[in-house]
RORO-312374 format. One line per field, with one value per residue (C-alpha): residue number from 1; x negated, y negated, z. Coordinates in Angstrom, 1 decimal. Each point is the difference from the previous one (the first is absolute). Layout:
# RORO-312374
vexti <- [NUM, ...];
u <- [X, ...];
v <- [Y, ...];
w <- [Z, ...];
# end
This chain:
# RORO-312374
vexti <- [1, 2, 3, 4, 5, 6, 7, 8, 9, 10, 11, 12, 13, 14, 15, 16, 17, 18, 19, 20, 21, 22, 23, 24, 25, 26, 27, 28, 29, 30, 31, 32, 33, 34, 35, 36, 37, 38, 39, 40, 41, 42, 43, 44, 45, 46, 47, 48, 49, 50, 51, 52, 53, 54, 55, 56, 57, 58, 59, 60, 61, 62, 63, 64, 65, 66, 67, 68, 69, 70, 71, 72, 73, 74, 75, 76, 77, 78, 79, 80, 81, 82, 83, 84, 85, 86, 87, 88, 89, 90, 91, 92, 93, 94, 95, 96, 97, 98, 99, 100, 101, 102, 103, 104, 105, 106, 107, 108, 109, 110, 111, 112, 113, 114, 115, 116, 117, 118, 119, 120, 121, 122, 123, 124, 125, 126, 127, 128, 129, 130, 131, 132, 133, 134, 135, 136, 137, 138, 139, 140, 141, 142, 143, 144, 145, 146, 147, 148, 149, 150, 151, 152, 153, 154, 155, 156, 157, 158, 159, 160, 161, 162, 163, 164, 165, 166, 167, 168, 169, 170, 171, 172, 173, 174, 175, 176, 177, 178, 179, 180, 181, 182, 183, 184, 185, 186, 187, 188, 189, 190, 191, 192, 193, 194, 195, 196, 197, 198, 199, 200, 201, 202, 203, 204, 205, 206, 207, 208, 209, 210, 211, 212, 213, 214, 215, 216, 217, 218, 219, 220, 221, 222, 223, 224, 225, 226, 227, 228, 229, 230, 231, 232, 233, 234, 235, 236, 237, 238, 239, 240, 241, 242, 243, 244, 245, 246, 247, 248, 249, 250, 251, 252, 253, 254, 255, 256, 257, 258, 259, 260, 261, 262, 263, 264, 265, 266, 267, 268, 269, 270, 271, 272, 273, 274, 275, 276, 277, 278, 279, 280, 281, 282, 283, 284, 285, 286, 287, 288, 289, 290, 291, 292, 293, 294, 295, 296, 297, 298, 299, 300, 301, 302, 303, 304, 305, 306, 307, 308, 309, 310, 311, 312, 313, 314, 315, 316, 317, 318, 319, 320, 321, 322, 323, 324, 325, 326, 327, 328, 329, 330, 331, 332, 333, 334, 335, 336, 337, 338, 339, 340, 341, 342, 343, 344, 345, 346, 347, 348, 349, 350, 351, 352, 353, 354, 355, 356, 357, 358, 359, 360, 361, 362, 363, 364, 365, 366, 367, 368, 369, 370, 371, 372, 373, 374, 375, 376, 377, 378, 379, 380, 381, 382, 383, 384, 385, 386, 387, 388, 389, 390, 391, 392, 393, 394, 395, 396, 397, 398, 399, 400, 401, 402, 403, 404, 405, 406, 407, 408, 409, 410, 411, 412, 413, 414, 415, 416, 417, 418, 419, 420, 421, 422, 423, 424, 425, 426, 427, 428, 429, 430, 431, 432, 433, 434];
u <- [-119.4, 0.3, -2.3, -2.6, -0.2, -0.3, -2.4, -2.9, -1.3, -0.4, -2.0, -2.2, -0.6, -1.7, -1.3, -2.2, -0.9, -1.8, -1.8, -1.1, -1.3, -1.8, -2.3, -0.5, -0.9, 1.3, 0.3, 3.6, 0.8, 2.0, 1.4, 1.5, 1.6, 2.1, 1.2, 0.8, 1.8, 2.0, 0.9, 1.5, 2.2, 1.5, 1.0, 1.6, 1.7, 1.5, 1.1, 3.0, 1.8, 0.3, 2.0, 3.0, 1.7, 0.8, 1.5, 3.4, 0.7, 3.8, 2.7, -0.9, -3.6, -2.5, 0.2, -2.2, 1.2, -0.9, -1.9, -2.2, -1.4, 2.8, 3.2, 1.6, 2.5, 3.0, 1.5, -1.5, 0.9, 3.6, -0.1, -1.2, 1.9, 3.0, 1.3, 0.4, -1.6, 0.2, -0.6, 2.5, -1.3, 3.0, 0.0, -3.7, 0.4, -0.3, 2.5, -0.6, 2.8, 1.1, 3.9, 0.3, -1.9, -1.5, -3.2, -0.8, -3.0, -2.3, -3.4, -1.6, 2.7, 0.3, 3.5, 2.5, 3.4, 1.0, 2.8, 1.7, -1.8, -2.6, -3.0, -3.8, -2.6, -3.2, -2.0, 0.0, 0.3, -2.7, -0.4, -3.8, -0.9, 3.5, 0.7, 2.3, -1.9, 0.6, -1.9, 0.5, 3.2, 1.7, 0.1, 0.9, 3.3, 0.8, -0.1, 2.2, 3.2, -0.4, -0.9, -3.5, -3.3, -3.7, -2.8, -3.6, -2.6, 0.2, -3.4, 2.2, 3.9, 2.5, 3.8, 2.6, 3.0, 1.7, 1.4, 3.3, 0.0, 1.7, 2.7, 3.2, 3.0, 3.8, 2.4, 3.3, -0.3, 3.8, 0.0, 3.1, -1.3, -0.1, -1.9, -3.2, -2.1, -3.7, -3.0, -2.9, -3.5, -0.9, -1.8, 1.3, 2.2, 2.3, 1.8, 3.7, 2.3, 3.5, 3.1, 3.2, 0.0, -3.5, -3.2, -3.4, -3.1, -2.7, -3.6, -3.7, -1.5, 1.7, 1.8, 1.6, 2.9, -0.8, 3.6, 2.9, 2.4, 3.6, 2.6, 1.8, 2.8, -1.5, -2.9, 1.4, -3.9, -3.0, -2.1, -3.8, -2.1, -3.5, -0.2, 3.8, 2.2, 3.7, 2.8, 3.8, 2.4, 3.1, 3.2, 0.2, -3.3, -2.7, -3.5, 0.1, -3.6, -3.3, -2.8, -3.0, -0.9, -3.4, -1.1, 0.7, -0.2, 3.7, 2.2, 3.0, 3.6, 3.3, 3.4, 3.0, 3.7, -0.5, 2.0, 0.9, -1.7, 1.7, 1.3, -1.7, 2.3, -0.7, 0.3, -3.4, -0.5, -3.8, -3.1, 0.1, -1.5, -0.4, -1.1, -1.1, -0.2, -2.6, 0.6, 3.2, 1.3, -2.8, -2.6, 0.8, -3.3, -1.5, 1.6, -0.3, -0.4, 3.7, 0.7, 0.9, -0.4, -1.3, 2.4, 2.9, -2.0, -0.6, 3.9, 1.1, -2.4, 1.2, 3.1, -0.3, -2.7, 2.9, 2.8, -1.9, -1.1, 3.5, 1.6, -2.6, 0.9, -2.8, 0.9, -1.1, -0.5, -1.3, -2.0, 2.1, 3.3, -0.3, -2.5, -1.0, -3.2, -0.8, -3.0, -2.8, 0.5, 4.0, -0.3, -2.1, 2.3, 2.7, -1.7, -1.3, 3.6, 1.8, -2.7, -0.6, -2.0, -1.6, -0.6, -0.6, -0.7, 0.9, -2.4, -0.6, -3.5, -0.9, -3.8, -1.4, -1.3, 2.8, -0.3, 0.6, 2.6, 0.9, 0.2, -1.6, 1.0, -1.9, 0.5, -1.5, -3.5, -2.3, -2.6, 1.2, -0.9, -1.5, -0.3, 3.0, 2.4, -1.6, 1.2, 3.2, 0.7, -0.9, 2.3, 3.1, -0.5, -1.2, 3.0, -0.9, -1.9, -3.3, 1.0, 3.4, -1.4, -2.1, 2.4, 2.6, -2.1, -1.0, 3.0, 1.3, -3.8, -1.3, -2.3, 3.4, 1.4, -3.1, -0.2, 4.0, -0.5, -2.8, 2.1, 2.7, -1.7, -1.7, 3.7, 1.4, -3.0, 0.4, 3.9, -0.2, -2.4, 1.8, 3.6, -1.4, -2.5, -2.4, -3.6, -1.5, -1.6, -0.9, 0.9, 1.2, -2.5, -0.2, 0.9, -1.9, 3.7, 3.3];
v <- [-18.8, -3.1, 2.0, 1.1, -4.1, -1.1, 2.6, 0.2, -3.9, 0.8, 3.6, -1.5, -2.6, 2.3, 1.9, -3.4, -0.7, 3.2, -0.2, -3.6, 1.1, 3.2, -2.9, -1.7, 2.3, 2.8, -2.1, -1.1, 3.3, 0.4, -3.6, 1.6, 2.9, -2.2, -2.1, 3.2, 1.2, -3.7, 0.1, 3.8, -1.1, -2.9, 2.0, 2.9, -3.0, -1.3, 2.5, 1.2, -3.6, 1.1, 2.7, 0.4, 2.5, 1.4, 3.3, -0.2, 2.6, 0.6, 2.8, 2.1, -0.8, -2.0, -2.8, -1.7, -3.5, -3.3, -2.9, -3.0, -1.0, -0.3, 0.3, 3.4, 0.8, -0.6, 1.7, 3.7, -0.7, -0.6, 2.8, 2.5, -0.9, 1.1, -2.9, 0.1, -3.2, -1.8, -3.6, -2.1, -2.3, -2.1, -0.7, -0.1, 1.9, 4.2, 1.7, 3.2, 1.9, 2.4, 2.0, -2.3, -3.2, -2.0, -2.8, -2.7, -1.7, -2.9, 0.1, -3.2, -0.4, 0.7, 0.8, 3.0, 1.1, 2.6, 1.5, -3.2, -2.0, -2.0, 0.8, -2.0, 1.9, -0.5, -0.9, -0.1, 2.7, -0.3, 1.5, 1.8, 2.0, 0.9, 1.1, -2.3, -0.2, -1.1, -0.1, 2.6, -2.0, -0.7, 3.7, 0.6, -2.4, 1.4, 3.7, -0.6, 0.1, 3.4, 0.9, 0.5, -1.9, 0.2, 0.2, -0.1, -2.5, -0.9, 2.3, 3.5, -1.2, 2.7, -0.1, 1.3, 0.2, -3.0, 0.2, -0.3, -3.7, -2.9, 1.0, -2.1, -0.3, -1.3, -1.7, -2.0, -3.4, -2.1, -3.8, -2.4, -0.5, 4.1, 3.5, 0.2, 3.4, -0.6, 2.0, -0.7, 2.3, -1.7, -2.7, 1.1, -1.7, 3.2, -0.1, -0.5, 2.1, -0.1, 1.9, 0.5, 2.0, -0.2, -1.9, 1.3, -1.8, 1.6, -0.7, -0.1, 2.3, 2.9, -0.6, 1.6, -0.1, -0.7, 1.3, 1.2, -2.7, 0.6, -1.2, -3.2, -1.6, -1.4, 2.1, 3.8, 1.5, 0.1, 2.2, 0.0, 1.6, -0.8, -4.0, -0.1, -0.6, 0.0, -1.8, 1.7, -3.1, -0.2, -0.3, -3.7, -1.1, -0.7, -2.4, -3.6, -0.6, 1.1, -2.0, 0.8, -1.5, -0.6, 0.3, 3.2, 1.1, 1.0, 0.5, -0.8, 0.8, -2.1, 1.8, -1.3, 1.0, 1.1, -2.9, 1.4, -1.1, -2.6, 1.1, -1.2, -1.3, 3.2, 3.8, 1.3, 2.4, -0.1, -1.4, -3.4, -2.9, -1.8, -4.1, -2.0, -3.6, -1.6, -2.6, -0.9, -1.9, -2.2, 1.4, -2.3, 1.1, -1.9, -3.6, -1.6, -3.3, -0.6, 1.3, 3.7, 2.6, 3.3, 1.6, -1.4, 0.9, 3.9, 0.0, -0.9, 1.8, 3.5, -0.8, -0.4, 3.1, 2.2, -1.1, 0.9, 3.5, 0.8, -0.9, 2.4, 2.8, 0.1, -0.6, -3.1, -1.0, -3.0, -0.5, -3.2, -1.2, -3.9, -2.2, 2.0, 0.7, 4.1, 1.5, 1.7, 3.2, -0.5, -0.3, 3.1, 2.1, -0.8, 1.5, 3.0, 0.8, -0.3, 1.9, -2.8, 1.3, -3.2, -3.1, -3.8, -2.8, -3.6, -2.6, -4.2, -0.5, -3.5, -1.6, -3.2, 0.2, -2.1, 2.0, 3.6, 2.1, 3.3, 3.1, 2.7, 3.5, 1.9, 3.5, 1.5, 0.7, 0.3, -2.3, -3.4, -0.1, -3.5, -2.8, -2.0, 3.2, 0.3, -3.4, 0.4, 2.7, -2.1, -2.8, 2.2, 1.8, -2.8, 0.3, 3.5, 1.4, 1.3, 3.5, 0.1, -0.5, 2.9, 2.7, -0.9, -0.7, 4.0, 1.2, 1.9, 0.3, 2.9, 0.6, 0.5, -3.2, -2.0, 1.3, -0.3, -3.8, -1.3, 1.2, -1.7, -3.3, 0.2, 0.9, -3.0, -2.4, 0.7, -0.1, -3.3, -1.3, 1.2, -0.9, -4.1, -0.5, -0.7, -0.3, 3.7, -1.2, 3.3, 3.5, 2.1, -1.9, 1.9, -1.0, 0.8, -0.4, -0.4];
w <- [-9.3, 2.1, 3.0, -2.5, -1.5, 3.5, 1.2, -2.9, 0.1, 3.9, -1.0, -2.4, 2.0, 2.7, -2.5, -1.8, 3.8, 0.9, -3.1, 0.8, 3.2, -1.3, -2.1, 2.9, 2.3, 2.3, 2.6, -1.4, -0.4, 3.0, -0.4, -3.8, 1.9, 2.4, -3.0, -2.0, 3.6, 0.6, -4.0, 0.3, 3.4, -2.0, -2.8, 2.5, 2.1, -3.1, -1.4, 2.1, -0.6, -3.6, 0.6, -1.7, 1.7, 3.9, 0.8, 2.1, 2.3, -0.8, 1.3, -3.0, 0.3, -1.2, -2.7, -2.1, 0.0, -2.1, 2.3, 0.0, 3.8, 2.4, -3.3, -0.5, -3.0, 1.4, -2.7, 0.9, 3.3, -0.9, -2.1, 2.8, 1.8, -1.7, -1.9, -4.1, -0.9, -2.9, -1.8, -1.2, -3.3, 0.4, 3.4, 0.3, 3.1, 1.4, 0.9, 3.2, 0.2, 2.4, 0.4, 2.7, -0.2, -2.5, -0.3, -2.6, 0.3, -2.8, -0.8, 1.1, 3.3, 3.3, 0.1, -0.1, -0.6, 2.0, 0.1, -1.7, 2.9, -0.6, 2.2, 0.6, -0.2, 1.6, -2.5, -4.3, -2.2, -2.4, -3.5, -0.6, -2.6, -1.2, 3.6, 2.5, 3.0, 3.4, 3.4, 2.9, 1.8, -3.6, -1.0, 3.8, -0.8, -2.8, 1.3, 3.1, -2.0, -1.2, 3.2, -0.1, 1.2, 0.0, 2.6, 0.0, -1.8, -3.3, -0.5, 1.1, -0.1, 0.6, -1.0, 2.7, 1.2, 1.3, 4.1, 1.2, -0.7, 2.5, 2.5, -0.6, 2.2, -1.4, 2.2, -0.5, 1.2, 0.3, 0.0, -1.1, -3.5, -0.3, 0.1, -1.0, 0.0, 1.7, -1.0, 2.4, 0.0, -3.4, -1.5, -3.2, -2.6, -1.5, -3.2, 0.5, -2.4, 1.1, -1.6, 1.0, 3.1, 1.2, -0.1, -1.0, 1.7, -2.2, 1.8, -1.5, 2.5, 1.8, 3.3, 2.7, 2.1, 4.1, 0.5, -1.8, -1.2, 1.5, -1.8, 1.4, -1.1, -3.6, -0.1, -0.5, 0.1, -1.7, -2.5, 0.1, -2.9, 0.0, -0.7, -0.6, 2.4, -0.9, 2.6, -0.7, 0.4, 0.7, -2.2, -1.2, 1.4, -2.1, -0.3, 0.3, -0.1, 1.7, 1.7, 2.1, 3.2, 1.7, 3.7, 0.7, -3.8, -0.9, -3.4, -0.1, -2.1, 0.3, -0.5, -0.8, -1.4, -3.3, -2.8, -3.1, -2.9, -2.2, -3.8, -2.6, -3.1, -2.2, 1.9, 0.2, -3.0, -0.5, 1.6, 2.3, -1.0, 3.4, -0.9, 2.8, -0.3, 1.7, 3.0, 2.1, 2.6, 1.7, -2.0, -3.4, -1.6, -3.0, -0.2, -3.7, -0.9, -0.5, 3.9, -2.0, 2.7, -0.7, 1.8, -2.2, -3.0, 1.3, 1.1, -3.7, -2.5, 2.9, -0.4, -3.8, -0.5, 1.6, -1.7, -3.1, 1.1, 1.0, -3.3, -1.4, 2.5, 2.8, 3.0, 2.1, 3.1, 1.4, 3.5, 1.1, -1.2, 1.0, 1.7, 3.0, 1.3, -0.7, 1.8, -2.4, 2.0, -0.1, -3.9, -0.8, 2.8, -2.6, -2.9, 2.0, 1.2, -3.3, -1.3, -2.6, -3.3, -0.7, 2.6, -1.7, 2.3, -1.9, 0.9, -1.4, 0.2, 0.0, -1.2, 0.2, -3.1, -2.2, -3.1, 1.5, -1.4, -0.8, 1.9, 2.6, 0.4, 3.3, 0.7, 3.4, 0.9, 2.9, -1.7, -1.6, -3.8, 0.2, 2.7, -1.2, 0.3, 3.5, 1.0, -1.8, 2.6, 2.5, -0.4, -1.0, 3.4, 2.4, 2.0, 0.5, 2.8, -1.3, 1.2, -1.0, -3.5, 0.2, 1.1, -2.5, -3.1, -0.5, 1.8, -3.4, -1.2, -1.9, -3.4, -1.9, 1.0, -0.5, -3.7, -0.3, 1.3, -2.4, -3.2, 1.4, 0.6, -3.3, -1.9, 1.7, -0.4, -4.0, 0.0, 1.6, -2.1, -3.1, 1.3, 1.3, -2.2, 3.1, 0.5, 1.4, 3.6, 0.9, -1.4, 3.4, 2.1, 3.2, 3.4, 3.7, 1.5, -1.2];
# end
């Protein structure tokens, strides 16, 4: 309908000037014909930007597919490409899910979680028409995961089969302060899931091995399977921490003897609560106007919060036991290897404004609900490298948790304000980091 609106003012207007020039003369005559001509190629020029559709050449042939200019549905795309993809209403977010790998990505943002890593992407994801939409590279990004990728224009794009991928190469590096595994060949930033026994560095694209990986001393082999790559350990080693390095690109994995975890007061019986108050050591945090430090503040109300869920049967577990300073990566690595159910960080925020009060409860998310929750992340993490922040705030991420997390944060945002009698600051605002 819009083509037909567009395209009849322009007709009729070369029709009302040929007849003008018919009363004039027939010396216009030709004059009306090349208006008639110009007003026809304008309309047939215009015409193909209003499409709202492109056909995809996939594996099992072609595909119509939703578009607008240079944006495809990134959705159809995903959806071809053999990933079941859905919406989640609480989390605001989609969900692609493969057997063996899995993508979240937010209307309005340029940002993914894949594989519980959170990845750019080259540009925004956009929602038109009902459909999410996204330029050539973005879909491109999105596709590599599951092991696919497109090539042509965005006029006649085909989906195909991803390559090989990067060629990596493991070796075991020695030094006084320990072992530490090196992967070089890569500029990417793998997801690190470690369990007793062996150490899974789970990729976004797919990569190879330059050479087999022979077992030395620590390292008893390795396991390759498409963007997986699985290092056997050991007896009594395990991961320590991982870090990459730049110039030459390389990833790399510390090992160490393997402590055993500390008991918590009650036998574990159920699911872990693991509470992790906020601050320690040198980093104090907020400082109130009585010299209170926020880190004194987080160590008590744990402390207390754990007591209370013991005497009520759940087992706690808290991320520090004194005033020590706890790395953001060292705190969630906790939680990951008790296999915690739920994961609370305890934070003091201060204000300038004299009359604040009350509380906040944030749950995850890749977008911040509001510019103060955004800032709010940033002071709570300052002492955080930017990075660091980004690989372990969707380490555990997935649809289920992101719904599981905003009833949570709403349950306890209404407990406390039925329990303190406190003023509701913000219903399971939600946080850009942790």
């Amino acid at each position: 309908m819009l083509r037909v609106r567009r395209a009849l003012p322009l007709a009729a207007a070369s029709v009302y000037s040929a007849k003008l020039e018919e009363r004039r003369g027939s010396t216009f005559r030709h004059g009306a014909m090349r208006k008639r001509i110009a007003f026809a190629c304008l309309v047939g020029l215009t015409l193909p930007l209003l499409a709202a559709a492109i056909t995809v050449t996939t594996p099992a042939g072609p595909k119509e597919v939703f578009a607008r200019g240079d944006l495809l549905d990134v959705v159809a795309l995903l959806r071809f490409a053999g990933a079941d993809v859905q919406f989640a209403p609480a989390a605001g977010s989609y969900g692609a899910v493969t057997p063996e790998h899995q993508i979240q990505f937010t209307p309005g943002g340029a940002l993914a979680v894949v594989d519980g890593r959170l990845t750019p992407l080259p540009g925004p994801l956009r929602l038109v028409d009902g459909h999410i939409v996204a330029a050539q590279p973005t879909v491109i990004a999105l596709l590599a995961p599951l092991g696919w990728t497109m090539k042509g224009g965005a006029g006649a794009p085909e989906l195909i089969r991803a390559g090989a991928g990067e060629q990596i190469e493991v070796s075991v590096v020695r030094a006084p302060t320990g072992t530490t595994l090196v992967m070089r060949g890569t500029k990417q930033r793998p997801r690190v899931v470690a369990s007793q026994g062996s150490v899974a560095l789970q990729f976004a694209t797919p990569v190879t091995l330059l050479r087999p990986v022979m077992p030395e001393s620590e390292l008893l082999g390795a396991e390759l399977r498409n963007t997986t790559l699985t290092l056997r350990l050991a007896s009594g080693i395990e991961v320590t921490g991982t870090y990459p390095l730049d110039d030459p690109p390389r990833f790399v994995v510390r090992l160490g003897t393997a402590t055993p975890v500390a008991p918590v007061a009650v036998p574990r019986t159920g699911p872990l609560v693991v509470l992790d108050p906020g601050h320690g050591g040198e980093d104090q945090g907020a400082k109130g106007p009585g010299s209170e430090l926020e880190k004194d503040i987080t160590m008590a109300v744990g402390r207390a919060t754990a007591a209370h869920l013991q005497a009520a049967g759940v087992t706690a577990r808290l991320t520090r036991d004194g005033d020590e300073a706890v790395s953001l990566t060292d705190r969630t690595a906790l939680a990951n290897r008790l296999q915690a159910a739920v994961f609370v960080s305890i934070h003091a925020n201060a204000s300038l404004a004299r009359g604040a009060h009350g509380a906040e409860t944030y749950y995850m998310r890749a977008d911040a609900s509001d510019p103060q929750a955004a800032q709010a992340a940033a002071r709570e993490n300052a002492s955080a490298p930017p990075d660091t922040v980004q690989l372990i705030l969707w380490d555990l991420a997935h649809v289920a948790n992101l719904n599981n997390s905003a009833r949570l944060a709403r349950t306890v945002q209404e407990k406390l304000n039925a329990l303190q009698g406190i003023k509701d600051r913000g219903s399971a605002r939600r946080l850009s980091s942790c």
